[in-house]
DSSP file (Angstrom, degrees, kcal/mol; ACC not computed):
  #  RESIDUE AA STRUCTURE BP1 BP2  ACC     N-H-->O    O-->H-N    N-H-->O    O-->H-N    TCO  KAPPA ALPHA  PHI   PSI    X-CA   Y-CA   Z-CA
    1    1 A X              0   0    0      0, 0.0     2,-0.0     0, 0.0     0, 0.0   0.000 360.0 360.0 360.0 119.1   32.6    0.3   36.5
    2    2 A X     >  -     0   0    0      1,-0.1     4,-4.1     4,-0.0     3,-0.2  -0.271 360.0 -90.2 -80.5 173.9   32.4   -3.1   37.8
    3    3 A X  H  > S+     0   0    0      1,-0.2     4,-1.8     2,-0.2     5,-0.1   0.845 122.1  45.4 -34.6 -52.5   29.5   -6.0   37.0
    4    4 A X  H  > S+     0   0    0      2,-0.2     4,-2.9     1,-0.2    -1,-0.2   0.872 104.4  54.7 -83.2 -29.2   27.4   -5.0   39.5
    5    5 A X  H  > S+     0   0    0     -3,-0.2     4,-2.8     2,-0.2     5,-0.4   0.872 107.0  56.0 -57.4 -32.7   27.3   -1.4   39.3
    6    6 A X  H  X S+     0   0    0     -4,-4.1     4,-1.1     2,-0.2    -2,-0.2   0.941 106.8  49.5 -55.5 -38.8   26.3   -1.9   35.8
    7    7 A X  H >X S+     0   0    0     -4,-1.8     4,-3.3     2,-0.2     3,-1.5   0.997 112.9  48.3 -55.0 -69.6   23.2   -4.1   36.9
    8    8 A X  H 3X S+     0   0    0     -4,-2.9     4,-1.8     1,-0.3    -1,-0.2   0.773 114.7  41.2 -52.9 -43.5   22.2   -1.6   39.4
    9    9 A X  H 3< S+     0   0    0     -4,-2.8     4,-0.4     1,-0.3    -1,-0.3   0.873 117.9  46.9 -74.8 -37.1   22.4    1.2   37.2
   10   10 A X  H XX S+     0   0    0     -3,-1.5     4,-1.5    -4,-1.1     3,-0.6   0.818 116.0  51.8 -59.1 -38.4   20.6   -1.0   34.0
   11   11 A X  H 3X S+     0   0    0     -4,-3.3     4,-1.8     1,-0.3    -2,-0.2   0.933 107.6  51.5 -72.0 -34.9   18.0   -2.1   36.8
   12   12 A X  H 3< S+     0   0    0     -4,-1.8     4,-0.4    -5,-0.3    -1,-0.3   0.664 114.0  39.3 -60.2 -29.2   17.6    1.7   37.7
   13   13 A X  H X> S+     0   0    0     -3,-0.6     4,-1.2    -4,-0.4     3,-0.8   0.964 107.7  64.6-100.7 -49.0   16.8    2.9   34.0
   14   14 A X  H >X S+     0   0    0     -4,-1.5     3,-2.1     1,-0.3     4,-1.9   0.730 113.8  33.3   0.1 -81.1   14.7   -0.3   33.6
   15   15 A X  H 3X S+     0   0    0     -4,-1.8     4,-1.1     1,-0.4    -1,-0.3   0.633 118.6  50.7 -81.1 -22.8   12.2    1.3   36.5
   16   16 A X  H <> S+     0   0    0     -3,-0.8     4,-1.3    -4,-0.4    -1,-0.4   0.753 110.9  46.4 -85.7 -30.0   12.6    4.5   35.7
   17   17 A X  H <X S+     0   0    0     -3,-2.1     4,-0.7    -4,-1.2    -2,-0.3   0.806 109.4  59.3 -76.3 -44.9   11.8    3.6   32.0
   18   18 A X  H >X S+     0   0    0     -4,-1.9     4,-2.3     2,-0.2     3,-0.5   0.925 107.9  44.1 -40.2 -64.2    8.7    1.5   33.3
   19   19 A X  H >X S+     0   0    0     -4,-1.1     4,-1.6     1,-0.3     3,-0.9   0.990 111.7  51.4 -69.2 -61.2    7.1    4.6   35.0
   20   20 A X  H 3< S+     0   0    0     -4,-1.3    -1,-0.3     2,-0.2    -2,-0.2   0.494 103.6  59.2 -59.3   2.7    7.7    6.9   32.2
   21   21 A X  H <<>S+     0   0    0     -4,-0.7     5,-1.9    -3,-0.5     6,-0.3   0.761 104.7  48.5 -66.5 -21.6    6.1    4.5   30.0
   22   22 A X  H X<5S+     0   0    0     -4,-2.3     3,-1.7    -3,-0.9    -2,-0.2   0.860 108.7  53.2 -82.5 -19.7    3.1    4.6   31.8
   23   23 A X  T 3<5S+     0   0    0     -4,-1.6    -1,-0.2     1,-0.2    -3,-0.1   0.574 104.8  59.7 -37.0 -18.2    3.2    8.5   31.9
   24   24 A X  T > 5S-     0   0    0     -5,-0.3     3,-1.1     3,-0.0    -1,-0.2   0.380 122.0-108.8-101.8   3.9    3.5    8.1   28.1
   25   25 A X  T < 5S-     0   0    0     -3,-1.7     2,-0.2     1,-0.2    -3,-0.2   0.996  76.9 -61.1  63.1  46.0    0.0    6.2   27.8
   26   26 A X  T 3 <S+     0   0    0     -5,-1.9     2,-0.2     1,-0.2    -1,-0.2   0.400  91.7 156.4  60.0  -9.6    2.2    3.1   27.1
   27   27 A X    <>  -     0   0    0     -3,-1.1     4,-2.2    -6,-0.3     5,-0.5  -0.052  29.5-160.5 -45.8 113.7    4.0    4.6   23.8
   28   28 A X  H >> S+     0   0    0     -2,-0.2     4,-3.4     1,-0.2     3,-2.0   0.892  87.0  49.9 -58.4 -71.6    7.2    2.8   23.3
   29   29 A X  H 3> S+     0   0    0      1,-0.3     4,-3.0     2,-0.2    -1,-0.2   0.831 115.8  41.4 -54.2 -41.0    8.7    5.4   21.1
   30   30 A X  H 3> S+     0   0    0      2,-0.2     4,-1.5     1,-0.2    -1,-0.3   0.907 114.4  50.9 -31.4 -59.1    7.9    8.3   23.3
   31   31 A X  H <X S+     0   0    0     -4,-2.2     4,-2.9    -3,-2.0     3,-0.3   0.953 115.8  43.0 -57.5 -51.7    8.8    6.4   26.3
   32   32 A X  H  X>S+     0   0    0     -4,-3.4     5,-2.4    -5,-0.5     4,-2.2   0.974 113.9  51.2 -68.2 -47.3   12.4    5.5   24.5
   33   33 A X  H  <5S+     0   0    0     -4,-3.0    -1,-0.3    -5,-0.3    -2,-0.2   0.847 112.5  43.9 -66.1 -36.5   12.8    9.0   23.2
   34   34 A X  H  <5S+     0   0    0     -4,-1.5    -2,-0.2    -3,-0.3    -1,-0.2   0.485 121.2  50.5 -27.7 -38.3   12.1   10.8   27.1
   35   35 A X  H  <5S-     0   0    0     -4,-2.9    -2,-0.2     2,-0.2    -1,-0.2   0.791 106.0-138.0 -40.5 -54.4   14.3    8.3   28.1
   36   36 A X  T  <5 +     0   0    0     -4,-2.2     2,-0.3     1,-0.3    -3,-0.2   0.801  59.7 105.6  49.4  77.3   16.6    8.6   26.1
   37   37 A X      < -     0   0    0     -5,-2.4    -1,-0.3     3,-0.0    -2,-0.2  -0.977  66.2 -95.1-156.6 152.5   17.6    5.0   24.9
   38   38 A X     >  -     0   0    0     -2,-0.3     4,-1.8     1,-0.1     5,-0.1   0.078  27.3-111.0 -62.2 177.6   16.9    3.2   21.6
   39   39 A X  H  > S+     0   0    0      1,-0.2     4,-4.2     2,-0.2     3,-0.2   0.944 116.0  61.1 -64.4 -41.7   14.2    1.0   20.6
   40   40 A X  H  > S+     0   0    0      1,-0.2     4,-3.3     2,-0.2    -1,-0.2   0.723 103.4  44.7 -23.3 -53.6   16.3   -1.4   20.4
   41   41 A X  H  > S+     0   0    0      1,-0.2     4,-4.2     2,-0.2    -1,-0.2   0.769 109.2  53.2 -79.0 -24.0   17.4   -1.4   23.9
   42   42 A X  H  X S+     0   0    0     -4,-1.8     4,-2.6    -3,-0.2    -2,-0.2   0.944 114.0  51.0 -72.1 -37.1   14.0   -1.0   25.3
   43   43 A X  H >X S+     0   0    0     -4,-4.2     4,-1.5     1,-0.2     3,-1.1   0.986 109.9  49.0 -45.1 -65.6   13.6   -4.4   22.8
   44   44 A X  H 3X S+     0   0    0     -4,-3.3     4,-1.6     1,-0.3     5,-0.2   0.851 104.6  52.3 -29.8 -58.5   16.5   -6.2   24.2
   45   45 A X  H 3X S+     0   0    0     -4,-4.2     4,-3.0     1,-0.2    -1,-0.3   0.908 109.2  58.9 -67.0 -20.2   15.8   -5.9   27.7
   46   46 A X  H << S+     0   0    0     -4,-2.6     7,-0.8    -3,-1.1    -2,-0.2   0.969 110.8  38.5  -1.8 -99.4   12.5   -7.3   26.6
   47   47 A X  H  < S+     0   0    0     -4,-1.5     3,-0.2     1,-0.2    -2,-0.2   0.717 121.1  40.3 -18.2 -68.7   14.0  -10.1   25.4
   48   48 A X  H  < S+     0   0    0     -4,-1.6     2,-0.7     1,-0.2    -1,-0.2   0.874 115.4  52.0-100.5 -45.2   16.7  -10.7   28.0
   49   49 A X    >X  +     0   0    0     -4,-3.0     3,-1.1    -5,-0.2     4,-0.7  -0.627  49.4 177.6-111.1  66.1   14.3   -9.8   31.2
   50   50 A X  H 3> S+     0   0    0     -2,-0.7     4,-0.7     1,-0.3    -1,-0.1   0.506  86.3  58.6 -48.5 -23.6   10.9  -11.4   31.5
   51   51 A X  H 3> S+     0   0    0      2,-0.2     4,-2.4     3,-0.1    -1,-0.3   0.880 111.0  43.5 -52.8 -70.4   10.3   -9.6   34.8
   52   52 A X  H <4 S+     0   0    0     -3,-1.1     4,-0.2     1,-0.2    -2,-0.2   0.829 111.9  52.5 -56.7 -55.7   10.7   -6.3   32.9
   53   53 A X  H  X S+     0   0    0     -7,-0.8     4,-1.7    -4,-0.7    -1,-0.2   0.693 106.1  50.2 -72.5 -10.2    8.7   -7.2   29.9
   54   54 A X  H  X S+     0   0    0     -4,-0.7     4,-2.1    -5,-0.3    -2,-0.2   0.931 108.6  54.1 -74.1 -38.8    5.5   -8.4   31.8
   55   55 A X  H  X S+     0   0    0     -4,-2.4     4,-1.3     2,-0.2    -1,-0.2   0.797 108.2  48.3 -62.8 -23.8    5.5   -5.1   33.8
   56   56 A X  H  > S+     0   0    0     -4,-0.2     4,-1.4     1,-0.2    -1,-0.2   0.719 118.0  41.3 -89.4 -11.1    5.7   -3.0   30.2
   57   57 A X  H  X S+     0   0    0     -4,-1.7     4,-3.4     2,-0.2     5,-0.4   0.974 111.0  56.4 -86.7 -31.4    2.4   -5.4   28.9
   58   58 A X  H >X S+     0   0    0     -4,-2.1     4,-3.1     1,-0.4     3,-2.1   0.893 113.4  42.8 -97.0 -74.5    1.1   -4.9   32.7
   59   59 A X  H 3X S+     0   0    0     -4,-1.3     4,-0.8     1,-0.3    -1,-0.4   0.639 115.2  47.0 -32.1 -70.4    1.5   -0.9   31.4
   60   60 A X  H 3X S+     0   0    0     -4,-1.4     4,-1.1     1,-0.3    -1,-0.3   0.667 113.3  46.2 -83.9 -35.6    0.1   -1.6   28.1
   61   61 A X  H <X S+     0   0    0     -4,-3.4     4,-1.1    -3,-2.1    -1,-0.3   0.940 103.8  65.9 -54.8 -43.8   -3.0   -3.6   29.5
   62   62 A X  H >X S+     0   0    0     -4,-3.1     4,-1.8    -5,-0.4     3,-1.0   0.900 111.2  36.4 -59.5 -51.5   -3.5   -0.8   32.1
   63   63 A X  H 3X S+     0   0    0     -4,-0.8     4,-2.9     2,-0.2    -1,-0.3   0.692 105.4  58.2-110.4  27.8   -4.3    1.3   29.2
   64   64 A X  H 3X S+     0   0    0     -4,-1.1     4,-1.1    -3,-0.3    -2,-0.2   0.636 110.4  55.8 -67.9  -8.2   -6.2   -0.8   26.8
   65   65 A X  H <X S+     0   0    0     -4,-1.1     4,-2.0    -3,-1.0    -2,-0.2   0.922 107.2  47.0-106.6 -36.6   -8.2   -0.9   30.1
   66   66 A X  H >X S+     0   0    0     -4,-1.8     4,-3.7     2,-0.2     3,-0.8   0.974 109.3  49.6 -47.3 -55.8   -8.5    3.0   30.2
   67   67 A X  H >X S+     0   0    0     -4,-2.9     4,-2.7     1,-0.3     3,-0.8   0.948 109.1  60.1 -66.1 -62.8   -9.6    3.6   26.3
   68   68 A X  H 3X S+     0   0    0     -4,-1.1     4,-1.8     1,-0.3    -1,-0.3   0.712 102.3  47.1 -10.4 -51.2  -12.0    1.0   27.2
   69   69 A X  H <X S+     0   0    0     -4,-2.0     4,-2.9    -3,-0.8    -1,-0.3   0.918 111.3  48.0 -57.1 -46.1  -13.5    3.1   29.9
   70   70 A X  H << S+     0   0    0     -4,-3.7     4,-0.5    -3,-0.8    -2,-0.2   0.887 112.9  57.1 -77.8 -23.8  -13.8    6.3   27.7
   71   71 A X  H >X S+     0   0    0     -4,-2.7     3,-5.7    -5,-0.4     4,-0.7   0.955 115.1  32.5 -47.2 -81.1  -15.4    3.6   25.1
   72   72 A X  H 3X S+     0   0    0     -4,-1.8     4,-3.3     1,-0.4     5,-0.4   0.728 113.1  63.7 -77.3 -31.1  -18.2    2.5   27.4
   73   73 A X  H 3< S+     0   0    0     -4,-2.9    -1,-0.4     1,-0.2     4,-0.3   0.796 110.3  36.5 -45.8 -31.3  -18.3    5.8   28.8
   74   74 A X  H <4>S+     0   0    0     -3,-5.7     5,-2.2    -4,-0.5     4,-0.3   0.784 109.8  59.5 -98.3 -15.5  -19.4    7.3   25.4
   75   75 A X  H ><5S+     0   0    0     -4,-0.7     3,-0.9     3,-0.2    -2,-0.2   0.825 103.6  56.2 -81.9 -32.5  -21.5    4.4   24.5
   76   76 A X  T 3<5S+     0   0    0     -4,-3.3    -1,-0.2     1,-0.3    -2,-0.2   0.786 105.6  51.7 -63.2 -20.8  -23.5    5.4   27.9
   77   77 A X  T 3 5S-     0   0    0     -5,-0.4    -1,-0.3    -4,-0.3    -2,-0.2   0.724 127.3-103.8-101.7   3.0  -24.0    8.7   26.6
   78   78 A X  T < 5 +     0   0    0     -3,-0.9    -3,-0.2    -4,-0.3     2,-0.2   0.796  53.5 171.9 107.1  29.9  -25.4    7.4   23.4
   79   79 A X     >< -     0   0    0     -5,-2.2     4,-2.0     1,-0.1    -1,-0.3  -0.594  18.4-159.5 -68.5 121.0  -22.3    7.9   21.0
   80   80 A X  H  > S+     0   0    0     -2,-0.2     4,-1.8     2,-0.2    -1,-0.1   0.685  93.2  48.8 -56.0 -19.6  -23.6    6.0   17.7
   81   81 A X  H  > S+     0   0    0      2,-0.2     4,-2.6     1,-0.1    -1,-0.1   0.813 116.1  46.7 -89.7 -27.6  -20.1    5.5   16.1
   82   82 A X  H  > S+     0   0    0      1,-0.2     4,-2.4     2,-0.2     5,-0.4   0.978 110.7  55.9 -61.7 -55.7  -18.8    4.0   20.1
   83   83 A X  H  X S+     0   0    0     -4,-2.0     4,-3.9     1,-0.2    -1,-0.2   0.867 114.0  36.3 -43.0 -58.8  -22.0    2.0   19.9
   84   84 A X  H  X S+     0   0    0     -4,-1.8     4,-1.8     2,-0.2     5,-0.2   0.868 111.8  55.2 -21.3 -81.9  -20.8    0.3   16.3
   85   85 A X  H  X S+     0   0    0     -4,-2.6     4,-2.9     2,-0.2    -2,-0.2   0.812 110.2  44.3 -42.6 -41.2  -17.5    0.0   16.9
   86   86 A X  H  X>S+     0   0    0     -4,-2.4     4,-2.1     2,-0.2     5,-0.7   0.963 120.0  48.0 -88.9 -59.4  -18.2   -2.3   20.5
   87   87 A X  H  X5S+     0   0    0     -4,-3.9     4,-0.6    -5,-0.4    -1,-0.2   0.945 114.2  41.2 -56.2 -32.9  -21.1   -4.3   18.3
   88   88 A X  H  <5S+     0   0    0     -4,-1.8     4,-0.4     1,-0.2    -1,-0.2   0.979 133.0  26.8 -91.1 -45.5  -18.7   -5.0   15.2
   89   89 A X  H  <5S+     0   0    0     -4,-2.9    -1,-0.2    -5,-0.2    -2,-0.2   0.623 128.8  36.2 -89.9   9.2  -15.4   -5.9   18.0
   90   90 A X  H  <5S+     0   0    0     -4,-2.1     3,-0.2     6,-0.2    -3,-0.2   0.777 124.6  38.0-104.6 -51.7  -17.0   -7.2   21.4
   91   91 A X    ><X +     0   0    0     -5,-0.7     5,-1.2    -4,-0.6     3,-1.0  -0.217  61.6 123.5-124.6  24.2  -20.3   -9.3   19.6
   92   92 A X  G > 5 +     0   0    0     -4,-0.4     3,-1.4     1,-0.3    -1,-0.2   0.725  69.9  66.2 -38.8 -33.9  -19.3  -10.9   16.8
   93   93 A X  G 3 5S+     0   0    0      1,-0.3    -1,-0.3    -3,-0.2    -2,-0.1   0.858  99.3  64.3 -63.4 -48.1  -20.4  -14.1   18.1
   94   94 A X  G < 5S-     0   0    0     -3,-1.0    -1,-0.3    -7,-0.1    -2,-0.2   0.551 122.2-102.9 -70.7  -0.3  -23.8  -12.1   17.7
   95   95 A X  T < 5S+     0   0    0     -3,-1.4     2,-0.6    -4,-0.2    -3,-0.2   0.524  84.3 132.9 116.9  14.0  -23.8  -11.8   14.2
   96   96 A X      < +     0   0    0     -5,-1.2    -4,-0.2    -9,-0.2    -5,-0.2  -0.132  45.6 142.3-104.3  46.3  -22.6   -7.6   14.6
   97   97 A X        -     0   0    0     -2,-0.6     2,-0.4    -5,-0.2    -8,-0.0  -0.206  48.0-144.6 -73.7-177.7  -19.7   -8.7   11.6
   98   98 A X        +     0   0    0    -10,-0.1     2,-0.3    -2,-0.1    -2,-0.1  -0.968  27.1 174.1-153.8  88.6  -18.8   -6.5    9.0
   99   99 A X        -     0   0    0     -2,-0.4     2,-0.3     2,-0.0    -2,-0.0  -0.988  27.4-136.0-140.3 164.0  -18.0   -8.2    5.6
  100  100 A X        -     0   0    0     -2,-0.3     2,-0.3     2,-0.0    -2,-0.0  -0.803  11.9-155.8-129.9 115.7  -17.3   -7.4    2.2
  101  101 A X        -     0   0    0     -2,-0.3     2,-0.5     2,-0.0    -2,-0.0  -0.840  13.6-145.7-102.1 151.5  -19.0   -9.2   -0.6
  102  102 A X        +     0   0    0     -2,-0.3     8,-0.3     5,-0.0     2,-0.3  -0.964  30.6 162.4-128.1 131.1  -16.9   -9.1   -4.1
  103  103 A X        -     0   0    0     -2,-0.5     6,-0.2     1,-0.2     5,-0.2  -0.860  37.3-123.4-135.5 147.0  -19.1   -8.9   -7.2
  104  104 A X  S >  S-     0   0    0      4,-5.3     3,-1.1    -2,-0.3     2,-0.6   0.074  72.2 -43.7 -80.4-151.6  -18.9   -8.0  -11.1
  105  105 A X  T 3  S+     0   0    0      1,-0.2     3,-0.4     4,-0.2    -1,-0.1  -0.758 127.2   7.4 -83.9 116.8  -21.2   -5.5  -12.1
  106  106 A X  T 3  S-     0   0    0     -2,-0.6    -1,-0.2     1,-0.2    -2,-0.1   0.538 130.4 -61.7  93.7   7.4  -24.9   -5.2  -11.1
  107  107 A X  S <  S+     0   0    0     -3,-1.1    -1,-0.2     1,-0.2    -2,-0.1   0.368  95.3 144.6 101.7 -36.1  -24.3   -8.3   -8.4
  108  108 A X        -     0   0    0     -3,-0.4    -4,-5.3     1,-0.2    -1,-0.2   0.092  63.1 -86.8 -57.1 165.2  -23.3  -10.8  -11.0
  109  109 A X        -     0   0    0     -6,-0.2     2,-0.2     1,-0.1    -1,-0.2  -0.315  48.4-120.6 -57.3 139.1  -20.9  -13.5  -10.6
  110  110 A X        -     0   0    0     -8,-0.3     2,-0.3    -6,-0.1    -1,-0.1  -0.639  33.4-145.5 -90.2 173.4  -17.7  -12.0  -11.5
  111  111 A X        -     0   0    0     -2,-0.2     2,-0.3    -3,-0.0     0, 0.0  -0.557   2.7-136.6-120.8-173.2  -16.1  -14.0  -14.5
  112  112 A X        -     0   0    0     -2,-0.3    -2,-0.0     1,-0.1     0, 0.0  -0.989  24.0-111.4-139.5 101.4  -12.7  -14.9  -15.4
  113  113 A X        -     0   0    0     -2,-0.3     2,-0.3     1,-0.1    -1,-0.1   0.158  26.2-145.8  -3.4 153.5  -11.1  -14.7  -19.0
  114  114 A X        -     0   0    0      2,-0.0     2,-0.4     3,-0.0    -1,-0.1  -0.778  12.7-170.0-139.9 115.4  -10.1  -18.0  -21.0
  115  115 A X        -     0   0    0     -2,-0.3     2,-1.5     1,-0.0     3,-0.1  -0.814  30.9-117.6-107.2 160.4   -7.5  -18.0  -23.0
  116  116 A X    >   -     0   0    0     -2,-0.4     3,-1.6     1,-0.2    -1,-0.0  -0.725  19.1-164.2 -94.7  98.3   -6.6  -20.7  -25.3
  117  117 A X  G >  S+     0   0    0     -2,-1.5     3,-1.5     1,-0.2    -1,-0.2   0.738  82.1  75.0 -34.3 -37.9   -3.1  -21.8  -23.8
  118  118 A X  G 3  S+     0   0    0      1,-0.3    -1,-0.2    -3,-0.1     7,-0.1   0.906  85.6  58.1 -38.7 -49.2   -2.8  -23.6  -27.5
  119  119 A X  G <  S+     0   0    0     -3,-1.6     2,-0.3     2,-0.0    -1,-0.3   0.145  83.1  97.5-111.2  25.0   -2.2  -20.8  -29.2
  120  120 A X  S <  S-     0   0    0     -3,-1.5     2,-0.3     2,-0.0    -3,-0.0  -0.670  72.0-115.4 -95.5 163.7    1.0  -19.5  -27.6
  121  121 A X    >>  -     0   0    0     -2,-0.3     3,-1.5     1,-0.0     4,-0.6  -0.680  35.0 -99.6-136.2 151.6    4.2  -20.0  -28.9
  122  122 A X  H 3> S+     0   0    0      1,-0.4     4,-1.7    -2,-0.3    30,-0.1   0.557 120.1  51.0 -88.2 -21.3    6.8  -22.1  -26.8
  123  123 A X  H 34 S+     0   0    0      1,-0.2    -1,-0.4     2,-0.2    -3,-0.0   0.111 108.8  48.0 -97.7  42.0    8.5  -19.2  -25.4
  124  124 A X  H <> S+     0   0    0     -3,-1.5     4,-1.1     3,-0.1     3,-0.4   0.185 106.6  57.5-148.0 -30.6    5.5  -17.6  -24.3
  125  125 A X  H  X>S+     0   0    0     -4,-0.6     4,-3.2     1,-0.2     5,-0.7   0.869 113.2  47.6 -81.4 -54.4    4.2  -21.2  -22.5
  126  126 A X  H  <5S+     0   0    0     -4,-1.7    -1,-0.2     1,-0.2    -3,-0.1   0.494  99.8  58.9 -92.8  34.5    7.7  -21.0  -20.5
  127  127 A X  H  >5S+     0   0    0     -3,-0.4     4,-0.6     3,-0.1    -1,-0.2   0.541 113.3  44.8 -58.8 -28.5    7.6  -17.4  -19.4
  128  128 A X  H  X>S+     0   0    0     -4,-1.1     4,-5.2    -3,-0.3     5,-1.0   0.935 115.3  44.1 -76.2 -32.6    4.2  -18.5  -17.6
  129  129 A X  H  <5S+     0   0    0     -4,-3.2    -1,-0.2     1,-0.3    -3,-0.1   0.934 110.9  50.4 -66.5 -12.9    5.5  -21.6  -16.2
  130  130 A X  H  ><S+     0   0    0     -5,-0.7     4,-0.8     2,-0.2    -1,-0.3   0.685 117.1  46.6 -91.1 -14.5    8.7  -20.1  -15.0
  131  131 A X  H  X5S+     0   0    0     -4,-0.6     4,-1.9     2,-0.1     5,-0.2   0.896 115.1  44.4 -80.1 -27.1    6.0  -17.3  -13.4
  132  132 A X  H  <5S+     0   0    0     -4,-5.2     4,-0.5     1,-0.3    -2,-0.2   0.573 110.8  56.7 -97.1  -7.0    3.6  -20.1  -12.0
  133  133 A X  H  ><S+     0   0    0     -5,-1.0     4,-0.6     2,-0.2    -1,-0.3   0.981 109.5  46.1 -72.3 -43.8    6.9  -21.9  -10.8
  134  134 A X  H  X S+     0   0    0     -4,-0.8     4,-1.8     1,-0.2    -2,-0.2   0.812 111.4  51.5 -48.2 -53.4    7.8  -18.7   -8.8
  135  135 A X  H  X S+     0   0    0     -4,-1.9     4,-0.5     1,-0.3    -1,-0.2   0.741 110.8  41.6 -76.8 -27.3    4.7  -18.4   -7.6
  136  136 A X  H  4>S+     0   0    0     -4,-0.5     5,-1.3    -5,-0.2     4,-0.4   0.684 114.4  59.5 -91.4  -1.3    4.3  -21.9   -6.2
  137  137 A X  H ><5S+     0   0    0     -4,-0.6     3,-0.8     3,-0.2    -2,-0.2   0.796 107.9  46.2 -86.3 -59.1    8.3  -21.5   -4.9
  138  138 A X  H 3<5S+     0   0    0     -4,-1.8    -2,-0.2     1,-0.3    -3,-0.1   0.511 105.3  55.0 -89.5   0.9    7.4  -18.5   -2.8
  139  139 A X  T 3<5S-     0   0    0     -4,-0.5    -1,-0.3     3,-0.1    -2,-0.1   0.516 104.9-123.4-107.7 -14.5    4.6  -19.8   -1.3
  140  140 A X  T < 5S+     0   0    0     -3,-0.8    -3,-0.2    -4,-0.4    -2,-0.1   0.705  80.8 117.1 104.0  33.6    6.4  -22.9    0.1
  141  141 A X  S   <S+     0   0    0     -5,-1.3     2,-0.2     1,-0.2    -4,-0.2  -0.142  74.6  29.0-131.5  36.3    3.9  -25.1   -1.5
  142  142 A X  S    S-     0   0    0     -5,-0.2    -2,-0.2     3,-0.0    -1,-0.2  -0.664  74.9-104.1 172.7 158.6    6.7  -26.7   -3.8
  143  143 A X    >   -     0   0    0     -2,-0.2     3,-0.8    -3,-0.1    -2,-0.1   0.254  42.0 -97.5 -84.2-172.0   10.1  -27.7   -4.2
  144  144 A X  T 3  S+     0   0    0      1,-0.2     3,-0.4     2,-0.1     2,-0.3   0.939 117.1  63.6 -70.9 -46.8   12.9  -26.1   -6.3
  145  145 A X  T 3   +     0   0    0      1,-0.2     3,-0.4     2,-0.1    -1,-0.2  -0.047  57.9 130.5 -68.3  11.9   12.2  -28.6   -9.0
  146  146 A X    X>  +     0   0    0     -3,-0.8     3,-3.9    -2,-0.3     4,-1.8   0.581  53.0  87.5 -13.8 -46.3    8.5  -27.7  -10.2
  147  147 A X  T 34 S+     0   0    0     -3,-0.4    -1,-0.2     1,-0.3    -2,-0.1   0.769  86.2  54.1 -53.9  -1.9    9.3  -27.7  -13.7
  148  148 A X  T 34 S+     0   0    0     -3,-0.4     3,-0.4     1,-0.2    -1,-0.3   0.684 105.6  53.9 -88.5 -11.9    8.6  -31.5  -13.7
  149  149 A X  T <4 S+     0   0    0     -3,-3.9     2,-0.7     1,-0.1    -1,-0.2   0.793 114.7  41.0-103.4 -66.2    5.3  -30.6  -12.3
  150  150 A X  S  < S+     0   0    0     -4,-1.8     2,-0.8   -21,-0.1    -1,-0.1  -0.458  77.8 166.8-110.2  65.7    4.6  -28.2  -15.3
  151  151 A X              0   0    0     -2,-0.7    -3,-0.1    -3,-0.4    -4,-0.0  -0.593 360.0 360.0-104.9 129.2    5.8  -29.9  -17.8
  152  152 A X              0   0    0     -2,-0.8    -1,-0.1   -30,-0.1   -26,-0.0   0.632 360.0 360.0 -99.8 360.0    4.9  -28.6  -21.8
């Protein structure tokens, strides 16, 4: 098969995968499996084809723009939980958040232990530093060479 058949034919499953994702309500894996090509490939041509992927978000807008309808549609018919949902994700800017206060028991402040670091024994101070080294290592907020940092 020469170069150019291959395009045509890649260009063919390409449009042909495009239509059955929107048949699929935009489900990749669905789409890929009806297809019958990996994820992978559907990634790649992603990747490789900018043409290709803007038509699969086009698909994927097309039905964020449907469940959106069947939202406002139920919110018209007076669904409390539709109503809820649209205040706590549309109107935040109106104050319709959702947050989580974290509290001891009864409301109080929660409190913290204190242990007296003194009274540990020198291989018990460097299992913590060698934890708090770790921890400041893996968070990218210090170099290999901490221990100079935490030194006992």
């Amino acid at each position: 098969m020469d170069n150019s058949t291959t395009q045509n034919k890649t260009a063919a499953s390409k449009e042909a995968f495009l239509t059955q994702l929107e048949q699929s309500f935009g489900l990749v894996a669905t789409t890929c499996r009806k297809a019958g090509i990996s994820r992978s490939t559907y990634y790649k041509w992603r990747k490789e084809d900018t043409d290709f992927a803007n038509k699969a978000d086009e698909v994927r807008e097309l039905q964020k723009d449907a469940v959106e309808a069947l939202i406002l549609k139920k919110m018209k018919c007076g669904d409390t939980a539709m109503l809820i949902f649209y205040a706590k994700t549309q109107m935040k800017d109106r104050g319709y958040v959702e947050r989580t206060e974290v509290v001891g028991k009864d409301g109080a402040d929660l409190s913290f232990a204190k242990y007296d670091l003194s009274k540990l024994t020198d291989a018990q101070r460097q299992v913590l530093l060698s934890i708090g080294n770790d921890i400041l290592n893996s968070n990218g907020h210090g170099t290999e060479e901490t221990s100079d940092t935490f030194d006992t």
